[in-house]
PDB file of N, CA, C and O in Angstrom:
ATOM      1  N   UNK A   1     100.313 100.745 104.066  1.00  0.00           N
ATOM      2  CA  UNK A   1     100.893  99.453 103.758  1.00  0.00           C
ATOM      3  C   UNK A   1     102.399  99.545 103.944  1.00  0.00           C
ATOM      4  O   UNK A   1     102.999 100.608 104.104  1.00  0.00           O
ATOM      5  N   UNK A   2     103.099  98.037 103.900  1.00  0.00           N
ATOM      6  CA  UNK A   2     104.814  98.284 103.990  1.00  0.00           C
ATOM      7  C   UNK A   2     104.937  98.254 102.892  1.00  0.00           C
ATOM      8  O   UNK A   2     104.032  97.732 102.242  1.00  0.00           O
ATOM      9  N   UNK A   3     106.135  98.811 102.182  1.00  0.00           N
ATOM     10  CA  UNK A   3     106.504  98.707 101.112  1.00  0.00           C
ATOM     11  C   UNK A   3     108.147  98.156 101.416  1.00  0.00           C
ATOM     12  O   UNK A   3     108.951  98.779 102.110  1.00  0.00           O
ATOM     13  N   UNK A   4     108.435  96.794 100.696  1.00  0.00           N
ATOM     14  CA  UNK A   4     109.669  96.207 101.123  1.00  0.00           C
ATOM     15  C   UNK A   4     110.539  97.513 100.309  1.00  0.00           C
ATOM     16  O   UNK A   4     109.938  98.083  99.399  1.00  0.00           O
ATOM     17  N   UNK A   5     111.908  97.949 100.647  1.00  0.00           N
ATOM     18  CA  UNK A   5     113.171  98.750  99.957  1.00  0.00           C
ATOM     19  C   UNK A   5     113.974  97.819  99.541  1.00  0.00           C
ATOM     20  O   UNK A   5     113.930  96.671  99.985  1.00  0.00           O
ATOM     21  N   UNK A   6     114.987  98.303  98.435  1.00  0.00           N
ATOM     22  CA  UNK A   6     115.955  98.031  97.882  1.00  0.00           C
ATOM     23  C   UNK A   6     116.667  97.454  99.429  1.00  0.00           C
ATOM     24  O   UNK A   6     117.163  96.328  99.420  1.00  0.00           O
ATOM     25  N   UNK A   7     116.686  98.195 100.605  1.00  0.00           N
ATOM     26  CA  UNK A   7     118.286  98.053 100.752  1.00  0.00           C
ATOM     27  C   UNK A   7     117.787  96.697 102.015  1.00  0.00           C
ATOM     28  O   UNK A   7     118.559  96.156 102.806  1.00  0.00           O
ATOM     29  N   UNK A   8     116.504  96.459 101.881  1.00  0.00           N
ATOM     30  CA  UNK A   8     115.905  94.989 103.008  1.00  0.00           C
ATOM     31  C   UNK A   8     115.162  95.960 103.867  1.00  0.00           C
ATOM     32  O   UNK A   8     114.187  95.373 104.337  1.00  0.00           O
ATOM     33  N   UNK A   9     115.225  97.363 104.317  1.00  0.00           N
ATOM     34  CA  UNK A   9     114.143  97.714 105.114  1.00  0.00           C
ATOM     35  C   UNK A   9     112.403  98.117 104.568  1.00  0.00           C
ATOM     36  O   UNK A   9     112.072  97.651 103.478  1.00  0.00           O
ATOM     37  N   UNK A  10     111.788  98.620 105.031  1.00  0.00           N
ATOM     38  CA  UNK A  10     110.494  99.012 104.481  1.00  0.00           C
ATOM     39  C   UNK A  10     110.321 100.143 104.525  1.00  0.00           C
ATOM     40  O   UNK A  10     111.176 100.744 105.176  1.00  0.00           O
ATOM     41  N   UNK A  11     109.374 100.866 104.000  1.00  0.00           N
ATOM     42  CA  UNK A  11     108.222 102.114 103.956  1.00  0.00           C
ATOM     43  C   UNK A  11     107.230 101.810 104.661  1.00  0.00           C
ATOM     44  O   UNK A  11     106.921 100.637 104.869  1.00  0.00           O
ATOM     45  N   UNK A  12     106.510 102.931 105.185  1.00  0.00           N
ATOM     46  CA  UNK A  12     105.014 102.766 105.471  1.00  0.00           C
ATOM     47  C   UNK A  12     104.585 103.716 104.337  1.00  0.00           C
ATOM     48  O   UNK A  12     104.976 104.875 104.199  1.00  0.00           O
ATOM     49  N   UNK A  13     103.724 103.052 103.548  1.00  0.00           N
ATOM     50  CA  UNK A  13     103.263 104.243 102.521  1.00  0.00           C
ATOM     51  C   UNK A  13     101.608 103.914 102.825  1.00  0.00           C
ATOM     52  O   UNK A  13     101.238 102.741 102.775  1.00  0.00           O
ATOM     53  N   UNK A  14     100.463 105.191 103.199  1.00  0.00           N
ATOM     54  CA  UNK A  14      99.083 105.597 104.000  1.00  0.00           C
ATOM     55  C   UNK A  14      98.563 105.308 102.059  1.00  0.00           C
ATOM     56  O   UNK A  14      98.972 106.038 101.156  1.00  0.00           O
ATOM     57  N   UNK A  15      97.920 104.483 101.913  1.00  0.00           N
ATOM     58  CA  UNK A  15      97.195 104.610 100.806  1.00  0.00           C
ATOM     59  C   UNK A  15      95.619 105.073 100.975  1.00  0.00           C
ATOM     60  O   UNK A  15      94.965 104.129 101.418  1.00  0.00           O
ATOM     61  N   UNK A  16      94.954 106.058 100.787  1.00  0.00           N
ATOM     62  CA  UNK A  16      93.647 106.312 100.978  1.00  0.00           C
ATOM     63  C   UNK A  16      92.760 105.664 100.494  1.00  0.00           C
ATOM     64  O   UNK A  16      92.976 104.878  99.571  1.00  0.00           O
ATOM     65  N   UNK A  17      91.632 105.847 100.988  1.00  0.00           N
ATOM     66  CA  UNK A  17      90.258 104.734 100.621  1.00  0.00           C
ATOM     67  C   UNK A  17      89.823 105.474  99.314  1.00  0.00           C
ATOM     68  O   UNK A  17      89.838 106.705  99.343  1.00  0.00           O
ATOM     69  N   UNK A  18      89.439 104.841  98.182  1.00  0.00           N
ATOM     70  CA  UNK A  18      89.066 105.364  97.162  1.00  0.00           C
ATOM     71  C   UNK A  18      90.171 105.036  95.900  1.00  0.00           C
ATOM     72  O   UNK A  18      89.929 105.035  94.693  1.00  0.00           O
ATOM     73  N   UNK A  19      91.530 104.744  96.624  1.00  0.00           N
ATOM     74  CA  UNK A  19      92.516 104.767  95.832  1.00  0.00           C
ATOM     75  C   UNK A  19      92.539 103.735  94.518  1.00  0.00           C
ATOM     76  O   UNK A  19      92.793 102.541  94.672  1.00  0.00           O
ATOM     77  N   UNK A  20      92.207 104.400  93.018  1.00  0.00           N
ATOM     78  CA  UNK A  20      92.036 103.305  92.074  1.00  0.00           C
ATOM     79  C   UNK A  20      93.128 102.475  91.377  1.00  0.00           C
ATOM     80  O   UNK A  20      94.306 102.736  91.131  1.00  0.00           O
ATOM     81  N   UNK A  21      92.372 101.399  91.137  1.00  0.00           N
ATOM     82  CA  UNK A  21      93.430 100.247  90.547  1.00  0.00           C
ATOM     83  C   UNK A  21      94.720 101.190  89.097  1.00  0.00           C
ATOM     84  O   UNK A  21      94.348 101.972  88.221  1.00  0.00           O
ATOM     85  N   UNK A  22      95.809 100.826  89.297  1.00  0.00           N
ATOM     86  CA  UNK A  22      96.893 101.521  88.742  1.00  0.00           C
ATOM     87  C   UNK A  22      97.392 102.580  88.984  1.00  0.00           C
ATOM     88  O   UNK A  22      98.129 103.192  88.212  1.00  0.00           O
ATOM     89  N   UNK A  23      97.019 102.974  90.208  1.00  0.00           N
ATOM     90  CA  UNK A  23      97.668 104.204  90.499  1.00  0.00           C
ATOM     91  C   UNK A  23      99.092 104.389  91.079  1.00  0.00           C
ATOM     92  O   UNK A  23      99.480 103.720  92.037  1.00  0.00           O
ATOM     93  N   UNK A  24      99.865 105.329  90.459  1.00  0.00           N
ATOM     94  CA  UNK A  24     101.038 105.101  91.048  1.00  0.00           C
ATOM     95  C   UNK A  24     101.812 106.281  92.186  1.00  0.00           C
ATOM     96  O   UNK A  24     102.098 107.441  91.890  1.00  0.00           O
ATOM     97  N   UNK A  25     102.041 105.624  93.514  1.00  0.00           N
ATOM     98  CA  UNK A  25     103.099 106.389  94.201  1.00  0.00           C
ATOM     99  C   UNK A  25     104.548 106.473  94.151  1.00  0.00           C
ATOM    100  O   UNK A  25     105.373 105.594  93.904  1.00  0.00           O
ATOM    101  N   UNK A  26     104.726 107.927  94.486  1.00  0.00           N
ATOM    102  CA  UNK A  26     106.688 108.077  94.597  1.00  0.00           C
ATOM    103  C   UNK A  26     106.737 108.046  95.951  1.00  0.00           C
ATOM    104  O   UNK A  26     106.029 108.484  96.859  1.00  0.00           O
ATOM    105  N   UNK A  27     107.857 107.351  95.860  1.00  0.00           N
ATOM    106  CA  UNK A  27     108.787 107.772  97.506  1.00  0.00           C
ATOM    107  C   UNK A  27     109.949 107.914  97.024  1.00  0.00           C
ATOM    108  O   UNK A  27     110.685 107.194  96.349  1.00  0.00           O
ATOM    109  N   UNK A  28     110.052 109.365  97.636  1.00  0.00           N
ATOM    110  CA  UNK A  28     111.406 109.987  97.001  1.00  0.00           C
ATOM    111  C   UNK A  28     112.517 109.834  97.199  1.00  0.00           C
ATOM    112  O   UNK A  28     112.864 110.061  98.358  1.00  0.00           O
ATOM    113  N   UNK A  29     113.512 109.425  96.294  1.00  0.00           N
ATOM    114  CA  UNK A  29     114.944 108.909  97.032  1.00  0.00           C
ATOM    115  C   UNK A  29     115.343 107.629  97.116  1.00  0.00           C
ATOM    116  O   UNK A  29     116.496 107.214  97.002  1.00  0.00           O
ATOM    117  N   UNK A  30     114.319 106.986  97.329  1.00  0.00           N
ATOM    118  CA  UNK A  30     114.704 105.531  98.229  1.00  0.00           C
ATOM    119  C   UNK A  30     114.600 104.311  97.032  1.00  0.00           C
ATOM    120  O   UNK A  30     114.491 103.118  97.312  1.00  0.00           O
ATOM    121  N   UNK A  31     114.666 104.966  95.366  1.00  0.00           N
ATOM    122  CA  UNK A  31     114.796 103.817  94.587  1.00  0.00           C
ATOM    123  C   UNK A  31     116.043 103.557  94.337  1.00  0.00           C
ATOM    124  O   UNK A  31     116.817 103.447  95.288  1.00  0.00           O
ATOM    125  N   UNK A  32     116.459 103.417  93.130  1.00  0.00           N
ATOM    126  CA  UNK A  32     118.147 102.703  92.344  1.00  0.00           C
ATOM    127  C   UNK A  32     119.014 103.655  92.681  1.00  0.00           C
ATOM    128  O   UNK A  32     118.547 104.756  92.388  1.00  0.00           O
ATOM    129  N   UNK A  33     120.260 103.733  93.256  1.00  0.00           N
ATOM    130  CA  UNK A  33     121.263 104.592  93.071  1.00  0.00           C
ATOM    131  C   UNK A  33     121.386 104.900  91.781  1.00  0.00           C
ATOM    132  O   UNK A  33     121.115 104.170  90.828  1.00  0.00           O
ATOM    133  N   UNK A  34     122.061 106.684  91.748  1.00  0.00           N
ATOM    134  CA  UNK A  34     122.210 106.738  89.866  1.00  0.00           C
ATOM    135  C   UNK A  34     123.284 106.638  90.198  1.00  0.00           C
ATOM    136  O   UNK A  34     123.683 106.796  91.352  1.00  0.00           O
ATOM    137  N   UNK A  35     124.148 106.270  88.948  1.00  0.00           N
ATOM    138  CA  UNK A  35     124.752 105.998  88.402  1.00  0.00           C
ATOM    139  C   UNK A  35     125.699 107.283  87.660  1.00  0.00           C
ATOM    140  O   UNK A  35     125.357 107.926  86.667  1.00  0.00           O
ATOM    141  N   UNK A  36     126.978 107.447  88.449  1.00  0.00           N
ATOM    142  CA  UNK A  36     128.223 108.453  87.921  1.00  0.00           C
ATOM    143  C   UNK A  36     127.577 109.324  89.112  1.00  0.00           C
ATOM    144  O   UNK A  36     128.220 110.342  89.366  1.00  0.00           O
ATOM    145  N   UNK A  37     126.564 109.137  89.792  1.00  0.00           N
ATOM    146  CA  UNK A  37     126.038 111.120  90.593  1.00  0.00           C
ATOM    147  C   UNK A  37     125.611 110.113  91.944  1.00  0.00           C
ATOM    148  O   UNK A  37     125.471 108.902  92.113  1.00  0.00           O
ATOM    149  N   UNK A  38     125.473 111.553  92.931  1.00  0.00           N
ATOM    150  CA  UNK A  38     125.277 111.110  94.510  1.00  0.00           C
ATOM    151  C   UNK A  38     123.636 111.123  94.479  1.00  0.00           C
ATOM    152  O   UNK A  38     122.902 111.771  93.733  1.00  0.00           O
ATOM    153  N   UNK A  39     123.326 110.292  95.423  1.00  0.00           N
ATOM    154  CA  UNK A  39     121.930 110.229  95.510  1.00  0.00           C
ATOM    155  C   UNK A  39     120.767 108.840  94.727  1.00  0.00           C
ATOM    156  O   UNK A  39     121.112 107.899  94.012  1.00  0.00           O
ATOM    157  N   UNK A  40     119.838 109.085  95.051  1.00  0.00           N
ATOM    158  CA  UNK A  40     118.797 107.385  94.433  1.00  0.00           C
ATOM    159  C   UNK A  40     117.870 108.687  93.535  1.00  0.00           C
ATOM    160  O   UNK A  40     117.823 109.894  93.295  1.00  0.00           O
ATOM    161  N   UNK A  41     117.357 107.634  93.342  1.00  0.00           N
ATOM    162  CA  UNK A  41     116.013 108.003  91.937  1.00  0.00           C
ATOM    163  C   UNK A  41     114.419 108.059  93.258  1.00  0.00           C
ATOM    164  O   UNK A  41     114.431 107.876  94.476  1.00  0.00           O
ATOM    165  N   UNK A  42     113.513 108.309  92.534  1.00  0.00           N
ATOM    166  CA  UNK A  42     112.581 107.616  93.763  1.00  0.00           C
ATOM    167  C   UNK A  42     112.005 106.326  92.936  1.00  0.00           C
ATOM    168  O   UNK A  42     112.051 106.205  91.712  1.00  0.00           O
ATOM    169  N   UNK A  43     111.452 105.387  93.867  1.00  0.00           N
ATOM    170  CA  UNK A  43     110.820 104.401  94.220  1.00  0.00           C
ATOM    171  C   UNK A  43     109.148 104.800  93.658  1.00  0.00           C
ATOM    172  O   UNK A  43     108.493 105.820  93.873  1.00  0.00           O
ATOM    173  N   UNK A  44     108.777 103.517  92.841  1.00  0.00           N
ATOM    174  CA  UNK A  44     107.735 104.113  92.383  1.00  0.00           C
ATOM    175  C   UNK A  44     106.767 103.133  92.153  1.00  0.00           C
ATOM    176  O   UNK A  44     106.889 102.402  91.170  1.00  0.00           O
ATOM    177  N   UNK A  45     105.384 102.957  93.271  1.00  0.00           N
ATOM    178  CA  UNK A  45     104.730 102.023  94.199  1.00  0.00           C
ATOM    179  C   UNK A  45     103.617 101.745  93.094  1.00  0.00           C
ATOM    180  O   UNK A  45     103.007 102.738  92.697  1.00  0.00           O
ATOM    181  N   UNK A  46     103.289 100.529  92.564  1.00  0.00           N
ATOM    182  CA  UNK A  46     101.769 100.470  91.715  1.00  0.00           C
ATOM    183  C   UNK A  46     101.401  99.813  92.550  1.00  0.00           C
ATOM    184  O   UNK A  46     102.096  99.057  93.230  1.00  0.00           O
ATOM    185  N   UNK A  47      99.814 100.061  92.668  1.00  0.00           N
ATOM    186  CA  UNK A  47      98.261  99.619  92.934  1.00  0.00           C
ATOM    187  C   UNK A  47      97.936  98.634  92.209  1.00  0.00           C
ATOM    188  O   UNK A  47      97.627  98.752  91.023  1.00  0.00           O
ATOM    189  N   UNK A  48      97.973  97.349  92.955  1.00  0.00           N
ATOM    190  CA  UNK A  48      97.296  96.341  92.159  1.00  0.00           C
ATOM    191  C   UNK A  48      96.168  95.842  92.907  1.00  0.00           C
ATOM    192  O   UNK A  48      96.177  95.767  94.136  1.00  0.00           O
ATOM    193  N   UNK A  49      94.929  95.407  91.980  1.00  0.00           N
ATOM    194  CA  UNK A  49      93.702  94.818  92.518  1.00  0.00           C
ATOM    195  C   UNK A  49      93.668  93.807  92.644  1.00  0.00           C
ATOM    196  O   UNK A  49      94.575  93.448  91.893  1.00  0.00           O
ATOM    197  N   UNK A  50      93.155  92.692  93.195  1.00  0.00           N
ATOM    198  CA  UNK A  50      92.911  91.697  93.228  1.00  0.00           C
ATOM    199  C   UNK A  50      91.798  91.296  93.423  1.00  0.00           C
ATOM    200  O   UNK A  50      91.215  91.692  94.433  1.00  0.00           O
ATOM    201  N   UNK A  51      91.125  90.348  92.488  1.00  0.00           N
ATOM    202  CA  UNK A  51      89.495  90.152  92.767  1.00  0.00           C
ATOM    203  C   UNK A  51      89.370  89.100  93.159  1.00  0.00           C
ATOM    204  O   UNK A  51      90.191  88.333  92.655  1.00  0.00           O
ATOM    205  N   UNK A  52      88.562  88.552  94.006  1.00  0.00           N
ATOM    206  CA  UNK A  52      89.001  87.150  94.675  1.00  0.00           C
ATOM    207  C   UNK A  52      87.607  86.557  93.352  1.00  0.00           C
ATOM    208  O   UNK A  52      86.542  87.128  93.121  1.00  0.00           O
ATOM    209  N   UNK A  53      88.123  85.326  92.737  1.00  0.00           N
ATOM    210  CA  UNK A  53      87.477  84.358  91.680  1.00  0.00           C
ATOM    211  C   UNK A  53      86.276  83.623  92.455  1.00  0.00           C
ATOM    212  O   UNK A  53      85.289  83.195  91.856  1.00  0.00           O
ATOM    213  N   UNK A  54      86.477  83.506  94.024  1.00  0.00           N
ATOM    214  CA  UNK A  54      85.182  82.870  94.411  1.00  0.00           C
ATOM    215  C   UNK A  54      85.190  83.558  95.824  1.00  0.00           C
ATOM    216  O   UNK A  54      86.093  83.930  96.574  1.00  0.00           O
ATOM    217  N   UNK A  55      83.414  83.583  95.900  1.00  0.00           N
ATOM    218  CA  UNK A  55      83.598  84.145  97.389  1.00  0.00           C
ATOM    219  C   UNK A  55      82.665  82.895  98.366  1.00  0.00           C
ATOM    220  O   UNK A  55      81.803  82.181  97.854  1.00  0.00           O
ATOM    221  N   UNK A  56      82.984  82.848  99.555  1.00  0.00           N
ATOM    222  CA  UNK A  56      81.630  82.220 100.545  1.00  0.00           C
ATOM    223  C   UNK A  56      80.455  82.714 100.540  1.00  0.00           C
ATOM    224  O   UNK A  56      80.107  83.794 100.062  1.00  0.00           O
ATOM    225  N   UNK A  57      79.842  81.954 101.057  1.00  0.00           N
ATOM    226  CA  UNK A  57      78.603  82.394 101.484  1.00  0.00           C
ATOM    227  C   UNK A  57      78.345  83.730 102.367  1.00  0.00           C
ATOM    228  O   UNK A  57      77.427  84.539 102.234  1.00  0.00           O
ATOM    229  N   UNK A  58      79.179  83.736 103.103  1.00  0.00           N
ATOM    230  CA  UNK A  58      79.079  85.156 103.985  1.00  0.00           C
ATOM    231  C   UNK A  58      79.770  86.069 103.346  1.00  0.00           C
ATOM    232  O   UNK A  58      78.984  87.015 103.404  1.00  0.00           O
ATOM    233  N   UNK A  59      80.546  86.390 102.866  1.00  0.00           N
ATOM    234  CA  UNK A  59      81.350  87.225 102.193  1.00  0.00           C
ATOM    235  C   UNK A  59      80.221  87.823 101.175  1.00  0.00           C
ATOM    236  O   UNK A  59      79.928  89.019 101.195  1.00  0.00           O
ATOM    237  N   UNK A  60      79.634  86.920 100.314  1.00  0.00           N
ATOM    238  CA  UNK A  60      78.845  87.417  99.416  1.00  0.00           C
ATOM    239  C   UNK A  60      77.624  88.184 100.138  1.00  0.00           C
ATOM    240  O   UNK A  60      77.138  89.081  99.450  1.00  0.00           O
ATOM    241  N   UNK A  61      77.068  87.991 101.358  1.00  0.00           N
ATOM    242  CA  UNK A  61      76.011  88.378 101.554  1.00  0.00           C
ATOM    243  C   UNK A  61      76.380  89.499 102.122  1.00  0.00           C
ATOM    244  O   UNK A  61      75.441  90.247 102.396  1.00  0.00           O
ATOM    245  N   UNK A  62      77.519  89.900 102.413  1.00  0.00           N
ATOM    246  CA  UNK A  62      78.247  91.137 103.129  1.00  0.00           C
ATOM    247  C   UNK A  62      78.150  92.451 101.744  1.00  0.00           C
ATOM    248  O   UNK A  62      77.677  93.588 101.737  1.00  0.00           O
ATOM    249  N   UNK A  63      78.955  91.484 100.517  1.00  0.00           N
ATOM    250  CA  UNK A  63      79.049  92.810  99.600  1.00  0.00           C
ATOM    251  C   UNK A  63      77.652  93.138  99.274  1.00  0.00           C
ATOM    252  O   UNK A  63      77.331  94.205  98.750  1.00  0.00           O
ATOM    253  N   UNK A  64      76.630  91.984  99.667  1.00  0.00           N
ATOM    254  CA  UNK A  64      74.949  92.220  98.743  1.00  0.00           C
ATOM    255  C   UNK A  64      74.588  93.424 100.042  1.00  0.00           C
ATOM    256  O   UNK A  64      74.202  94.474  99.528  1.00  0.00           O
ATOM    257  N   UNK A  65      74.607  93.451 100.723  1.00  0.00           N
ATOM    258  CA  UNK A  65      74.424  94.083 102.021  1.00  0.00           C
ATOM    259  C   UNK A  65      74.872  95.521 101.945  1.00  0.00           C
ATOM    260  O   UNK A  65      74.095  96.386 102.347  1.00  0.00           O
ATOM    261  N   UNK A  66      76.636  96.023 101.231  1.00  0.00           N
ATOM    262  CA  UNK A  66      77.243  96.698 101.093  1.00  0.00           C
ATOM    263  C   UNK A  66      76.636  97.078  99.745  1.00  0.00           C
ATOM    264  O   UNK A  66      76.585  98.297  99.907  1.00  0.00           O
ATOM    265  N   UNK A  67      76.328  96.944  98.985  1.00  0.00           N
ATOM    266  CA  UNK A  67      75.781  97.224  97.566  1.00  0.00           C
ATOM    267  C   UNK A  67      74.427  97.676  97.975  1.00  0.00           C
ATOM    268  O   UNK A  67      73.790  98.567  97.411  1.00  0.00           O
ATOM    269  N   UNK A  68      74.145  97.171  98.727  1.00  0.00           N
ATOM    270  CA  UNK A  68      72.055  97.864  99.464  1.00  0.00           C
ATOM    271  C   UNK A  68      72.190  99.380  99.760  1.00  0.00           C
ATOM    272  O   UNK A  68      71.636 100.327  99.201  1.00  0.00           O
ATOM    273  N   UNK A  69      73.333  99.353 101.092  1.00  0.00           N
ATOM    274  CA  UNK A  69      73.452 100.315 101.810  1.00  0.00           C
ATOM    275  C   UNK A  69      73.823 101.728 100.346  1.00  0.00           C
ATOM    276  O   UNK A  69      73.329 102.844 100.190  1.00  0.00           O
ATOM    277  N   UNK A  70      74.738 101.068  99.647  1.00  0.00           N
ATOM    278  CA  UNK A  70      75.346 102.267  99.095  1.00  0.00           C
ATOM    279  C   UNK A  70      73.637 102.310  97.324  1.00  0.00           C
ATOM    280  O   UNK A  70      73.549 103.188  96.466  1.00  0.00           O
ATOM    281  N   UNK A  71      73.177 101.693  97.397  1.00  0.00           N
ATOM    282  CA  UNK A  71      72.214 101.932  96.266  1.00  0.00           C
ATOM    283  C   UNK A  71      72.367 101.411  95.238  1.00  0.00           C
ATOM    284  O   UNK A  71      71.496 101.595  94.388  1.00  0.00           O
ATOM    285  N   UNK A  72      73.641 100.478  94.884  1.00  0.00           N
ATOM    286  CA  UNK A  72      73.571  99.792  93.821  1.00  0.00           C
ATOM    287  C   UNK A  72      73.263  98.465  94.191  1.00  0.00           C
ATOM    288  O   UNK A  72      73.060  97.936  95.284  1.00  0.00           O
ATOM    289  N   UNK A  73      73.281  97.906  92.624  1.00  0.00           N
ATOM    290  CA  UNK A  73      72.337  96.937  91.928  1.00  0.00           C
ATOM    291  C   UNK A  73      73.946  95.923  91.554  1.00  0.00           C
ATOM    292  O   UNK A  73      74.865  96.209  90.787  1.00  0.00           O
ATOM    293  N   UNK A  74      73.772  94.774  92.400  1.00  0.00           N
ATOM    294  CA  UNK A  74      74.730  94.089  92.339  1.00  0.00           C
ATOM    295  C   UNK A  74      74.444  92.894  90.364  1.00  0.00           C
ATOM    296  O   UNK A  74      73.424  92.251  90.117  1.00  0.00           O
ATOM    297  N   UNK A  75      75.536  92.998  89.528  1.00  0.00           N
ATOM    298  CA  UNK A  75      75.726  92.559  88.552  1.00  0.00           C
ATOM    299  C   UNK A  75      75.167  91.061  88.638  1.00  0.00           C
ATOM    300  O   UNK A  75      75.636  90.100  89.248  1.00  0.00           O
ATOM    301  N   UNK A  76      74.133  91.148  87.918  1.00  0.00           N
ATOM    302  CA  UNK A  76      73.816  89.182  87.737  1.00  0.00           C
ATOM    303  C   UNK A  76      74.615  88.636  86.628  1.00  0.00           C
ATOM    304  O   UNK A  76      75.006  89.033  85.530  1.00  0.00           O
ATOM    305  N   UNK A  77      74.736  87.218  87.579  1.00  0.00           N
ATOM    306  CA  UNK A  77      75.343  86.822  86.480  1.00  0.00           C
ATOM    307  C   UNK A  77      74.538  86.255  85.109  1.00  0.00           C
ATOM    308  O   UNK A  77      73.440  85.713  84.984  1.00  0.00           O
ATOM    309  N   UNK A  78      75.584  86.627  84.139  1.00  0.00           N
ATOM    310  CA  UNK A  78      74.989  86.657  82.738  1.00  0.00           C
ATOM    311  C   UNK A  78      75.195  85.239  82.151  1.00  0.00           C
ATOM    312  O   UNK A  78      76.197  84.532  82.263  1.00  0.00           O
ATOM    313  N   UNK A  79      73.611  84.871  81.262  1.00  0.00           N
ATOM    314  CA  UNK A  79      74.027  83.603  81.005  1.00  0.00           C
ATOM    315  C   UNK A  79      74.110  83.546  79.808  1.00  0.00           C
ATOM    316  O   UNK A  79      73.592  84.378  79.064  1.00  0.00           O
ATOM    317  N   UNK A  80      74.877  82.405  79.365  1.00  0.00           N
ATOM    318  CA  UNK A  80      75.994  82.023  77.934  1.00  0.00           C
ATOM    319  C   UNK A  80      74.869  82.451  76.706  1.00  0.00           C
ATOM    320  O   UNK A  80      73.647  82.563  76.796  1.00  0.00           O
ATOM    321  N   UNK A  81      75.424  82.570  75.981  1.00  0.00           N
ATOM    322  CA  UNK A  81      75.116  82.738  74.350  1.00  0.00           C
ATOM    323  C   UNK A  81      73.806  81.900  73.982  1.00  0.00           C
ATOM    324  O   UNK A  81      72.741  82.246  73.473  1.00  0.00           O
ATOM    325  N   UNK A  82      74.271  80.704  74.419  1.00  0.00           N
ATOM    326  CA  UNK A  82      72.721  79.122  73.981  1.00  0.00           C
ATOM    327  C   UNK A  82      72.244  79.238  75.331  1.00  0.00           C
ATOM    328  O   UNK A  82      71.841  78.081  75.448  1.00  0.00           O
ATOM    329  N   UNK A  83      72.040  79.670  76.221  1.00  0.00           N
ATOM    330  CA  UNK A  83      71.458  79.629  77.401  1.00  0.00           C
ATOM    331  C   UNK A  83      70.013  80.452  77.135  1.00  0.00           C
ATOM    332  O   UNK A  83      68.982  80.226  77.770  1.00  0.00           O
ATOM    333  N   UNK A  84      70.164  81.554  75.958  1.00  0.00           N
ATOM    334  CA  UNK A  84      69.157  83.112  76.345  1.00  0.00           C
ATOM    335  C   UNK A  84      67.634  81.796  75.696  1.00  0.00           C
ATOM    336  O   UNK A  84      66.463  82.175  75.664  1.00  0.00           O
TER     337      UNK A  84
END
């Protein structure tokens, strides 16, 4: 991914597949100048997830598809309290 810098340019930082939600990268150097001394701090990248709130029709039949292949049992949805 790019990662925008302090100074307007970017990073390329390689995030691997598997990589879980909150995880955090350094890139060394390239955060805040300190302060009284020569040199930056590093830069320090969080992992955020994003779950999309609705999917299409195809999208869904992709992850049901992707959930087959790998052996799980895709989550039904659960119904309300006065519903059971």
């Amino acid at each position: 991914i790019e990662v925008p810098l302090l100074e307007g340019d970017t990073e390329y930082l390689e995030v691997p597949a598997g990589t879980q939600p909150e995880t955090v990268y350094r890139i060394g150097k390239r955060g805040v100048p300190r302060l009284q001394r020569r040199g930056r701090g590093d830069l320090l990248v969080h992992v955020e997830v994003r779950v999309p709130t609705e999917l299409g029709e195809e999208a869904e039949d992709a992850l049901r598809s992707y959930a087959d292949i790998q052996g799980e049992r895709p989550a039904q949805k659960k119904r309300g309290l006065f519903r059971r």
